[in-house]
C-alpha positions, 0 to 999 in steps of 0.5 A: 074682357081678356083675362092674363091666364097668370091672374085667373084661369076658366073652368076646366074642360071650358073652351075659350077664346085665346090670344097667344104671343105675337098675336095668334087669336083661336079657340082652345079647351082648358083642361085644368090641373087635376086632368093633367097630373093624371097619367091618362093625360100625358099630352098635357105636358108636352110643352115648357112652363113658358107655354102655359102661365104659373098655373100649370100646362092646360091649353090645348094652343100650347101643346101645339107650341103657341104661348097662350097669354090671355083668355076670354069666354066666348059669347053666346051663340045666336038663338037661331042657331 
């Protein structure tokens, strides 16, 4: 089930999957807030706030400039894999 990233956001350094404006669908790591308020981690804030949701600048979709509006976790990998 998508989730508004508004509403709740994943784990931090979680990937998931992403559906951004205008229907772009892709993979995308979470960095979470406490990442990117460190100086090490400039990249995070690239972007606008329109990039990210009120929560802050996290996805790695909106550093190359799509506007990450849901998430979802990804499903589990095959057993034979």
């Amino acid at each position: 089930m998508w989730i508004d990233v508004n509403e709740e956001q994943p784990n931090p350094f979680e990937t998931v999957l992403v559906a951004c404006a205008f229907g772009a669908i892709m993979t995308s790591r979470y960095w979470g807030k406490a990442t990117c308020e460190n100086d090490e981690y400039k990249a995070c804030g690239r972007q606008g706030r329109e990039h990210y949701g009120k929560f802050g600048r996290w996805f790695e979709a909106a550093e190359k400039g799509y506007v990450v509006k849901y998430w979802m976790t990804l499903p589990e990998k095959p057993k034979d894999l």
